[in-house]
mmCIF file as Biopython writes it, N, C-alpha, C and O atoms, coordinates in Angstrom:
data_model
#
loop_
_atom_site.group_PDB
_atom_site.id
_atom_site.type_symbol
_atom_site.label_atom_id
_atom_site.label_alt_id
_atom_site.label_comp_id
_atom_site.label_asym_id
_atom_site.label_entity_id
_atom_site.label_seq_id
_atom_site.pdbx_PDB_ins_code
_atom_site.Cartn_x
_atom_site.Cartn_y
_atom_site.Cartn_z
_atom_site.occupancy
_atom_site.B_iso_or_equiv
_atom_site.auth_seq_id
_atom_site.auth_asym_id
_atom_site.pdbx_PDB_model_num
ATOM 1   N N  . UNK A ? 1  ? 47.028 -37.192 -30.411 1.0 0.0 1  A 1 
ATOM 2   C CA . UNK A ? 1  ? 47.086 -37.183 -31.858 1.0 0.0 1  A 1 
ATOM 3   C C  . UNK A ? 1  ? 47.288 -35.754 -32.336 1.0 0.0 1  A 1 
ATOM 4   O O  . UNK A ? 1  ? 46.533 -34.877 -31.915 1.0 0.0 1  A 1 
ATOM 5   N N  . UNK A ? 2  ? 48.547 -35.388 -33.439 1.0 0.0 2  A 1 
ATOM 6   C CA . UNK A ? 2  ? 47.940 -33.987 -33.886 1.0 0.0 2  A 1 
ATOM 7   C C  . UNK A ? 2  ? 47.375 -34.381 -35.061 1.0 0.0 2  A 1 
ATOM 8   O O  . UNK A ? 2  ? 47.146 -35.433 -35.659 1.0 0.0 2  A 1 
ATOM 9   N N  . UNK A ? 3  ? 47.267 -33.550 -35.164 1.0 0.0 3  A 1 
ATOM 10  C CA . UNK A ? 3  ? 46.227 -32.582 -36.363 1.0 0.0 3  A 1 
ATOM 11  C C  . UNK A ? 3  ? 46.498 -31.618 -36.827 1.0 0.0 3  A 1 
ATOM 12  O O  . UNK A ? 3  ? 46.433 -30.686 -36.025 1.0 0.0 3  A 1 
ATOM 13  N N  . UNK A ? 4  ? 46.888 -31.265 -38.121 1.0 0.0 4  A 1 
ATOM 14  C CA . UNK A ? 4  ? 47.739 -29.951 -38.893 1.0 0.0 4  A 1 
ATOM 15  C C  . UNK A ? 4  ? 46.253 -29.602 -39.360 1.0 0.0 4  A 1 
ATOM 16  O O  . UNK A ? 4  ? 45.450 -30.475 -39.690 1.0 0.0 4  A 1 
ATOM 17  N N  . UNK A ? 5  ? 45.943 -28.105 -39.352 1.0 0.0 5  A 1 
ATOM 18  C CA . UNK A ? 5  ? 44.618 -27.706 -40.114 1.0 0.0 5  A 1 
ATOM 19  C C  . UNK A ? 5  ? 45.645 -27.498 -41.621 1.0 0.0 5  A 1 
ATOM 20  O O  . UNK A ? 5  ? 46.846 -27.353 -41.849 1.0 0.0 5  A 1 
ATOM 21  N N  . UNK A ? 6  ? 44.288 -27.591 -42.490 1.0 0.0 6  A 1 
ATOM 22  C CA . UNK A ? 6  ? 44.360 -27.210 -44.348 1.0 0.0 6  A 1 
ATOM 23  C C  . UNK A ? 6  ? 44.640 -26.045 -43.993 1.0 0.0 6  A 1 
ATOM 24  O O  . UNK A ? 6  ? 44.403 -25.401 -42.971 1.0 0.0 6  A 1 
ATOM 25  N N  . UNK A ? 7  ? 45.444 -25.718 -45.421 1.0 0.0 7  A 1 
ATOM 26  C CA . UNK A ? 7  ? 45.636 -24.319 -45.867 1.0 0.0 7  A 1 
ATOM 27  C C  . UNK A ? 7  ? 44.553 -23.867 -46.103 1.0 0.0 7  A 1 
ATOM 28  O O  . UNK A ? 7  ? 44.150 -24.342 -47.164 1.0 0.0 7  A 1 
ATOM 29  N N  . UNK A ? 8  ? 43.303 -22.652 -45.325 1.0 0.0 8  A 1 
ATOM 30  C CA . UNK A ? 8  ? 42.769 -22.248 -45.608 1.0 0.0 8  A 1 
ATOM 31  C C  . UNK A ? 8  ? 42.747 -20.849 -46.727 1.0 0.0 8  A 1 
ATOM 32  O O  . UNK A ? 8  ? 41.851 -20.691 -47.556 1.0 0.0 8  A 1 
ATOM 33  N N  . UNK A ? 9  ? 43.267 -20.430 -46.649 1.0 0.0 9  A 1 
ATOM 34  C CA . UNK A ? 9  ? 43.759 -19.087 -47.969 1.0 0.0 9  A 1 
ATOM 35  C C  . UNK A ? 9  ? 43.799 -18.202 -47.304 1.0 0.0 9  A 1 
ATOM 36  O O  . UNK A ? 9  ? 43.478 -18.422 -46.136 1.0 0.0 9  A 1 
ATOM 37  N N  . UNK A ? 10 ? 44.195 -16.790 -47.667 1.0 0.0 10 A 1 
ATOM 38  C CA . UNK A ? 10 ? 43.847 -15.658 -47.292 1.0 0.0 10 A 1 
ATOM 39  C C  . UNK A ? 10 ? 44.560 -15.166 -46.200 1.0 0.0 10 A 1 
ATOM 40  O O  . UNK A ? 10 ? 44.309 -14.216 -45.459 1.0 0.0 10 A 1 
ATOM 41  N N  . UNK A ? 11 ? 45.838 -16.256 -46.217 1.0 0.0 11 A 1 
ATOM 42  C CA . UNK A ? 11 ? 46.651 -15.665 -45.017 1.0 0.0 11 A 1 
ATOM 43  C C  . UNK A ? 11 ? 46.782 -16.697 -43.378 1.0 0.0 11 A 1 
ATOM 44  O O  . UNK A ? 11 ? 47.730 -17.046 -42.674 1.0 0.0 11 A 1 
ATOM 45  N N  . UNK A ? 12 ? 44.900 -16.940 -43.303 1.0 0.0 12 A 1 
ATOM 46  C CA . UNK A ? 12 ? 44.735 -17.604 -42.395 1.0 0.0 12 A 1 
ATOM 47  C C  . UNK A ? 12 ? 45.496 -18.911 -41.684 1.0 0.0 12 A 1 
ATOM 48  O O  . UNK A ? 12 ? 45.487 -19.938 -42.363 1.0 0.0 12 A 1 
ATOM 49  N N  . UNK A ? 13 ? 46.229 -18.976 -40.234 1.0 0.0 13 A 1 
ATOM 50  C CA . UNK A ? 13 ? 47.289 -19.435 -40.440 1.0 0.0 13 A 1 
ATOM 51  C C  . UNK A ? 13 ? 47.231 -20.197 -38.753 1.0 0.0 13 A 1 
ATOM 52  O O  . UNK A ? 13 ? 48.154 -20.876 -38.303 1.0 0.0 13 A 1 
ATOM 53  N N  . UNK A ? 14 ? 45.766 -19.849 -37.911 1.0 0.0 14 A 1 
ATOM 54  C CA . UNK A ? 14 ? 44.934 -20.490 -36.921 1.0 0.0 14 A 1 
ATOM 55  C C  . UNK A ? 14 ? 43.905 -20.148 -36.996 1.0 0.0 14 A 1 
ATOM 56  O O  . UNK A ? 14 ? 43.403 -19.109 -37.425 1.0 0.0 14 A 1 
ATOM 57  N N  . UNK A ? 15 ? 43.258 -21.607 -36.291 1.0 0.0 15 A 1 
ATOM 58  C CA . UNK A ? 15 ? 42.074 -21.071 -35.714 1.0 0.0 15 A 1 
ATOM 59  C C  . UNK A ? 15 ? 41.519 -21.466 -34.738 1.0 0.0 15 A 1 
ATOM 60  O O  . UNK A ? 15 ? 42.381 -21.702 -33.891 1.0 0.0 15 A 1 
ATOM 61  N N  . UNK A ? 16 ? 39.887 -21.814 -34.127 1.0 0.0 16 A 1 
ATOM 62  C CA . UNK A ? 16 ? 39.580 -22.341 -32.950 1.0 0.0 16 A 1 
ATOM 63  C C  . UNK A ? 16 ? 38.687 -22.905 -33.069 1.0 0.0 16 A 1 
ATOM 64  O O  . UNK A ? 16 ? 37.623 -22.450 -33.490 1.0 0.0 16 A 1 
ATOM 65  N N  . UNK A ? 17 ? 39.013 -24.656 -32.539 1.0 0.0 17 A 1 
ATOM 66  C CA . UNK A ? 17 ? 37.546 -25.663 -32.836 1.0 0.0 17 A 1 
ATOM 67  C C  . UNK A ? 17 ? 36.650 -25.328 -31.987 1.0 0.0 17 A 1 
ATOM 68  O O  . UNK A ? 17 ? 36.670 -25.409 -30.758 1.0 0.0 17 A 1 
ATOM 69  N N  . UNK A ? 18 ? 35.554 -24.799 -32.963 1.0 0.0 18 A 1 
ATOM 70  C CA . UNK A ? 18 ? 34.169 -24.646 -32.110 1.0 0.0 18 A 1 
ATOM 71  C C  . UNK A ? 18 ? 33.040 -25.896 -32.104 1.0 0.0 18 A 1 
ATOM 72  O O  . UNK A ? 18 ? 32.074 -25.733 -31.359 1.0 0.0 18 A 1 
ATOM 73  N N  . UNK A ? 19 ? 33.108 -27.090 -32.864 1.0 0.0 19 A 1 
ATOM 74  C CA . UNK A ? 19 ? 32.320 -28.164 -32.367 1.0 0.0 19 A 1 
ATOM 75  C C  . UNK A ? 19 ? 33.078 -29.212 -33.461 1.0 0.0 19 A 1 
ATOM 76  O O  . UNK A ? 19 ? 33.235 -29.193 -34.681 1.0 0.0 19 A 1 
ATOM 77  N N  . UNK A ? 20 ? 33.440 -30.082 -32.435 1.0 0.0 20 A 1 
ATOM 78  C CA . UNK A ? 20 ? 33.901 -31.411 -33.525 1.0 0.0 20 A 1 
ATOM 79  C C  . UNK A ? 20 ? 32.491 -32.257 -33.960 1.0 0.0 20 A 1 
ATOM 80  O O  . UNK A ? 20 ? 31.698 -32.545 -33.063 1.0 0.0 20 A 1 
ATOM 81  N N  . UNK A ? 21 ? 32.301 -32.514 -34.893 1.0 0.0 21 A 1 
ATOM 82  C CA . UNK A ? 21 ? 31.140 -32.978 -35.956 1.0 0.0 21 A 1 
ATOM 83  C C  . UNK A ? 21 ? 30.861 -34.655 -35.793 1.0 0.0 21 A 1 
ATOM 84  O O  . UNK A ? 21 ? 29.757 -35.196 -35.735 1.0 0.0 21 A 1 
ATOM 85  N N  . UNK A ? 22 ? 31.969 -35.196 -35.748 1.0 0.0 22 A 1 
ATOM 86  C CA . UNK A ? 22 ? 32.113 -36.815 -35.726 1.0 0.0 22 A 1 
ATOM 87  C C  . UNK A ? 22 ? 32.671 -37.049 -33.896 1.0 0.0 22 A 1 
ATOM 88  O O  . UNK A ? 22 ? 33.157 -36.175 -33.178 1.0 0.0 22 A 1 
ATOM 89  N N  . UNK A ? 23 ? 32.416 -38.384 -33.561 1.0 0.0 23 A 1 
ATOM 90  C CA . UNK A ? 23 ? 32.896 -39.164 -32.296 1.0 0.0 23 A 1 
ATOM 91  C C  . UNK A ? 23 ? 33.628 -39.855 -32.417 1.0 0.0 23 A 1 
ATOM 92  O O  . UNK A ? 23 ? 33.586 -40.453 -33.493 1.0 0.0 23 A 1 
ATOM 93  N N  . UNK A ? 24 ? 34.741 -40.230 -31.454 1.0 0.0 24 A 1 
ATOM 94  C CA . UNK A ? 24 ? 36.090 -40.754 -31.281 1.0 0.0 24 A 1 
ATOM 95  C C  . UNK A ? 24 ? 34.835 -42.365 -31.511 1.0 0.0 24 A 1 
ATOM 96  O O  . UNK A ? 24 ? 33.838 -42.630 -30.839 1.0 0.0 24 A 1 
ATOM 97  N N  . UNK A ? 25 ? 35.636 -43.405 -33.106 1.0 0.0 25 A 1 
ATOM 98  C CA . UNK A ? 25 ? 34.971 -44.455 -32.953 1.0 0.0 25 A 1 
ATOM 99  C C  . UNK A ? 25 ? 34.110 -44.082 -34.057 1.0 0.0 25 A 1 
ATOM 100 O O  . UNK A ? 25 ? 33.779 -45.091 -34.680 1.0 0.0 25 A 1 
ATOM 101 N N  . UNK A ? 26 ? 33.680 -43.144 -34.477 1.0 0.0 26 A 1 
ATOM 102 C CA . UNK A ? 26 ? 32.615 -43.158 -35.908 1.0 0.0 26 A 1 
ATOM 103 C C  . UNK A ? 26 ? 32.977 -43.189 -37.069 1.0 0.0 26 A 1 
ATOM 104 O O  . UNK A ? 26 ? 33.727 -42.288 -37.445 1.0 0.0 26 A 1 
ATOM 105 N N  . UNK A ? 27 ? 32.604 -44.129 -37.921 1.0 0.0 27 A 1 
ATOM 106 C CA . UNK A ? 27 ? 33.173 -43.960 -39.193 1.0 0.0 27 A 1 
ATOM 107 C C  . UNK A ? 27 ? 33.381 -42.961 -40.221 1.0 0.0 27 A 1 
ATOM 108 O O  . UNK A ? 27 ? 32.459 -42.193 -40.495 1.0 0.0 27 A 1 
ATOM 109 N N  . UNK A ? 28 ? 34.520 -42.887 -40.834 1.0 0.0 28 A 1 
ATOM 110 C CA . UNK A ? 28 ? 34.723 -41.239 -41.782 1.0 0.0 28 A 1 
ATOM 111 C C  . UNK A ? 28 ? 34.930 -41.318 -42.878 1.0 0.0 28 A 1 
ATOM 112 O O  . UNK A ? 28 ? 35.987 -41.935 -43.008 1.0 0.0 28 A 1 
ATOM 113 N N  . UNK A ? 29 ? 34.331 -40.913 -44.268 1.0 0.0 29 A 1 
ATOM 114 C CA . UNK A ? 29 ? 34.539 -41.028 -45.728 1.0 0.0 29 A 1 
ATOM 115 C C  . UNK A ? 29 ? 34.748 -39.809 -45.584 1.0 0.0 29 A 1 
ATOM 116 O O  . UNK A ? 29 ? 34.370 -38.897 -44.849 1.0 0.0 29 A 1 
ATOM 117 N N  . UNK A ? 30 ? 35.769 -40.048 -46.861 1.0 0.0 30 A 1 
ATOM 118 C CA . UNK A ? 30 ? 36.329 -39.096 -47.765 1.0 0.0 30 A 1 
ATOM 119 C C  . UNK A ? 30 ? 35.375 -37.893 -48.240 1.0 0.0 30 A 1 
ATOM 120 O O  . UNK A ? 30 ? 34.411 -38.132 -48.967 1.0 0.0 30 A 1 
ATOM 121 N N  . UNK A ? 31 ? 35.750 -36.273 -47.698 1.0 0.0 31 A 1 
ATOM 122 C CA . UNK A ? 31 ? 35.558 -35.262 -47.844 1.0 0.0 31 A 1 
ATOM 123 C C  . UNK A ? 31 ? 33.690 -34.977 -46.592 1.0 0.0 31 A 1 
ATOM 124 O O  . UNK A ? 31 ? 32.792 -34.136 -46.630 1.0 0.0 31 A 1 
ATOM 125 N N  . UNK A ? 32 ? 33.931 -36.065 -45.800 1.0 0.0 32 A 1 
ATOM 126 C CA . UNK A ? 32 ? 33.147 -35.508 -44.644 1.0 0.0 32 A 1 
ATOM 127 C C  . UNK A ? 32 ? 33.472 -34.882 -43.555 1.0 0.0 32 A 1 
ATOM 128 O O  . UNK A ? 32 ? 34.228 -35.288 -42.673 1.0 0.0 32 A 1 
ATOM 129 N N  . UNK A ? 33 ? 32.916 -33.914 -43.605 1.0 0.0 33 A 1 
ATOM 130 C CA . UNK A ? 33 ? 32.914 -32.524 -42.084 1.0 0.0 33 A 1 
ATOM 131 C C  . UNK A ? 33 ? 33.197 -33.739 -41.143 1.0 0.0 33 A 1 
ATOM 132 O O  . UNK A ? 33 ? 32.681 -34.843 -40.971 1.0 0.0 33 A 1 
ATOM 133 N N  . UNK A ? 34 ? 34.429 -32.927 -40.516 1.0 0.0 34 A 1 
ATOM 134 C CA . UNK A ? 34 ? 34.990 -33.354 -39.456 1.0 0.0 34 A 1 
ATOM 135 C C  . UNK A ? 34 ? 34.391 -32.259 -38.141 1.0 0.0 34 A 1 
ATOM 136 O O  . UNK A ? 34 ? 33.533 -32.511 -37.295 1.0 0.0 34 A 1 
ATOM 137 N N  . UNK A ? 35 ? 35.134 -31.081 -38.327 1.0 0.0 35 A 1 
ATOM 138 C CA . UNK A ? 35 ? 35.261 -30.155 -37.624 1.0 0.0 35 A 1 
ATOM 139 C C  . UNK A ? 35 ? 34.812 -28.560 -37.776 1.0 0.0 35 A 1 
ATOM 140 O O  . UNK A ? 35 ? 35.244 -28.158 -38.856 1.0 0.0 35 A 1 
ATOM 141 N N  . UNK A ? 36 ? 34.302 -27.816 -37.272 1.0 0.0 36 A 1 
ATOM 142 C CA . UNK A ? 36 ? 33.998 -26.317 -37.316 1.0 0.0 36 A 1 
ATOM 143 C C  . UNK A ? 36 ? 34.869 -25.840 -36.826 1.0 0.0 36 A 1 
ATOM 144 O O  . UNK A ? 36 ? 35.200 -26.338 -35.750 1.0 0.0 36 A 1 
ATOM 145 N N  . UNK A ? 37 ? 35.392 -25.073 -37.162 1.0 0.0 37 A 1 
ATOM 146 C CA . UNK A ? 37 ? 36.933 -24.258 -36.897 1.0 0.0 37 A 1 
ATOM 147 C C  . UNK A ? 37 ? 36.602 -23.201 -37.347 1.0 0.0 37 A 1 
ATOM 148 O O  . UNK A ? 37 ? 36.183 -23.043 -38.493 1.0 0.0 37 A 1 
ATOM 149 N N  . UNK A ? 38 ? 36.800 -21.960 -36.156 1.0 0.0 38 A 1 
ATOM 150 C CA . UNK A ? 38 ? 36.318 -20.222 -36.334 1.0 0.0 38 A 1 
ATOM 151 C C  . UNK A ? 38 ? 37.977 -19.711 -36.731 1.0 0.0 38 A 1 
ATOM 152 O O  . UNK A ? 38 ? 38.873 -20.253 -36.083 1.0 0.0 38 A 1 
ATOM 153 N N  . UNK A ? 39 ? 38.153 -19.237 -37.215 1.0 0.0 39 A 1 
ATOM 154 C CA . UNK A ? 39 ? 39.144 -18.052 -37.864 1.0 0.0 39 A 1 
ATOM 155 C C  . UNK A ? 39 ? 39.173 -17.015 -37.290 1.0 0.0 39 A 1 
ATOM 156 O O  . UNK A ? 39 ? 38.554 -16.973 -36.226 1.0 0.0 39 A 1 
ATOM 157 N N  . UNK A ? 40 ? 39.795 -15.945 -37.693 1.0 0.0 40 A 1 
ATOM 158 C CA . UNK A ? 40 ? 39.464 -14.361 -37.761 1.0 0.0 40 A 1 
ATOM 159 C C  . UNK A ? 40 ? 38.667 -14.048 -38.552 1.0 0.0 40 A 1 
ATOM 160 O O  . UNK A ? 40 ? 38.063 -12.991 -38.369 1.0 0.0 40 A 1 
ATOM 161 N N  . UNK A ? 41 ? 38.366 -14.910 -39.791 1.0 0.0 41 A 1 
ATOM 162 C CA . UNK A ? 41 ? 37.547 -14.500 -40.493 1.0 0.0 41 A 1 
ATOM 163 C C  . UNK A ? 41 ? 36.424 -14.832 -41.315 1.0 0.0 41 A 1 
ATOM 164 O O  . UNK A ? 41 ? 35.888 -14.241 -42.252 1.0 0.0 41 A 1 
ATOM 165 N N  . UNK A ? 42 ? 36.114 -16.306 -40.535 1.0 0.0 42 A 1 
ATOM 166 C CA . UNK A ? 42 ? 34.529 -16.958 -40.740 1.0 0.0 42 A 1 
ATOM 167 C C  . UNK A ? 42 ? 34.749 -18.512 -40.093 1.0 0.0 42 A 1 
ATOM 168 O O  . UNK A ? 42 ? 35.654 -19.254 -39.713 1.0 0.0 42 A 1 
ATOM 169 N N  . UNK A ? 43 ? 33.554 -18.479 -40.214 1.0 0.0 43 A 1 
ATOM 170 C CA . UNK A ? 43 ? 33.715 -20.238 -39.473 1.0 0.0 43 A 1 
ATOM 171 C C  . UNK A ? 43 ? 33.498 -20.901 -40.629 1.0 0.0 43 A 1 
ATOM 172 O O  . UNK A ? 43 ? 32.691 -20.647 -41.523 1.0 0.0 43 A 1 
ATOM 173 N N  . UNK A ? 44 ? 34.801 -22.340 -40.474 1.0 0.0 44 A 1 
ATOM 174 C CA . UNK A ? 44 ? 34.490 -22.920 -41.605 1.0 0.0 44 A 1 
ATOM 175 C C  . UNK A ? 44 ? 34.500 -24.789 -40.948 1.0 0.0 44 A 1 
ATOM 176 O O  . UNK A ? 44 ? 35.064 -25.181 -39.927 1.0 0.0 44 A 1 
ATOM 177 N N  . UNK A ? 45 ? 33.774 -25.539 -41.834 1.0 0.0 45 A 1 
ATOM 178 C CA . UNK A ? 45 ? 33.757 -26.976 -41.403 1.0 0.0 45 A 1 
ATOM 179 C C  . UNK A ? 45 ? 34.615 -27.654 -42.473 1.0 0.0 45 A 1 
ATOM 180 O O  . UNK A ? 45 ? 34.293 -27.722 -43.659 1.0 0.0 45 A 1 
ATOM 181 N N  . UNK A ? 46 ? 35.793 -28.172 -41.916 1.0 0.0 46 A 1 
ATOM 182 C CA . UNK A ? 46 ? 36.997 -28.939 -42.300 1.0 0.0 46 A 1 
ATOM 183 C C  . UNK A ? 46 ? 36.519 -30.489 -42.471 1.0 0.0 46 A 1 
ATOM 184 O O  . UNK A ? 46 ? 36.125 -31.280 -41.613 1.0 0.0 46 A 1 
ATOM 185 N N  . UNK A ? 47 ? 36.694 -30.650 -43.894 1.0 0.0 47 A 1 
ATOM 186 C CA . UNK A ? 47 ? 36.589 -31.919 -44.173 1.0 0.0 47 A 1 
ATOM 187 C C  . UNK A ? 47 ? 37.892 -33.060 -43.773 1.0 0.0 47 A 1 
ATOM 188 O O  . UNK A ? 47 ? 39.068 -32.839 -43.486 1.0 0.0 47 A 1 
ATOM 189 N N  . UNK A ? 48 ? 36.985 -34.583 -43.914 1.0 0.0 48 A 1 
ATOM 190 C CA . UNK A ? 48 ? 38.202 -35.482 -44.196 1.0 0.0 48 A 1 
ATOM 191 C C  . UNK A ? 48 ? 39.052 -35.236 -45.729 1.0 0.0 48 A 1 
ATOM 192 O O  . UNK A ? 48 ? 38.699 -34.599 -46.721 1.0 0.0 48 A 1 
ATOM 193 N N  . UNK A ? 49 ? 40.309 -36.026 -45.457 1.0 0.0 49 A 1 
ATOM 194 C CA . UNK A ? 49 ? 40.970 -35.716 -46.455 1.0 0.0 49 A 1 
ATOM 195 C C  . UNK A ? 49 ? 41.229 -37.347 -47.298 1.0 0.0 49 A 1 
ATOM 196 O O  . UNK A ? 49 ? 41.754 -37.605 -48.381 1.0 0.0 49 A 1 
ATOM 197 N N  . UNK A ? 50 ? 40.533 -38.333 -46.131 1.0 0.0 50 A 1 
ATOM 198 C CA . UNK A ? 50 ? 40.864 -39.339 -47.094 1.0 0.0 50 A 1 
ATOM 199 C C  . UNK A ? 50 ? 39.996 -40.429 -45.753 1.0 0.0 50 A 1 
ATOM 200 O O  . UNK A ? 50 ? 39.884 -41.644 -45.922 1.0 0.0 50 A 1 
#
């Protein structure tokens, strides 16, 4: 499966999953932490988008 990360701002344009939040099989609403994803310049937790 891919997965395009959000436009985070500021330029930021990768980053690196440091703990996926949910399990292959768990249910996901709208605007729940999926993922922790480190940057260059903070770690941030990526929501669902729908």
């Amino acid at each position: 499966m891919e997965w395009k990360m959000p436009d985070l701002g500021e330029g930021v344009q990768e980053g690196e999953v440091v703990q996926w939040l949910v399990r292959e099989g768990d249910s996901v609403t709208m605007d729940q932490h999926l993922v922790e994803v480190m940057t260059d310049k903070a770690n941030v937790e990526l929501p669902s988008s729908f």
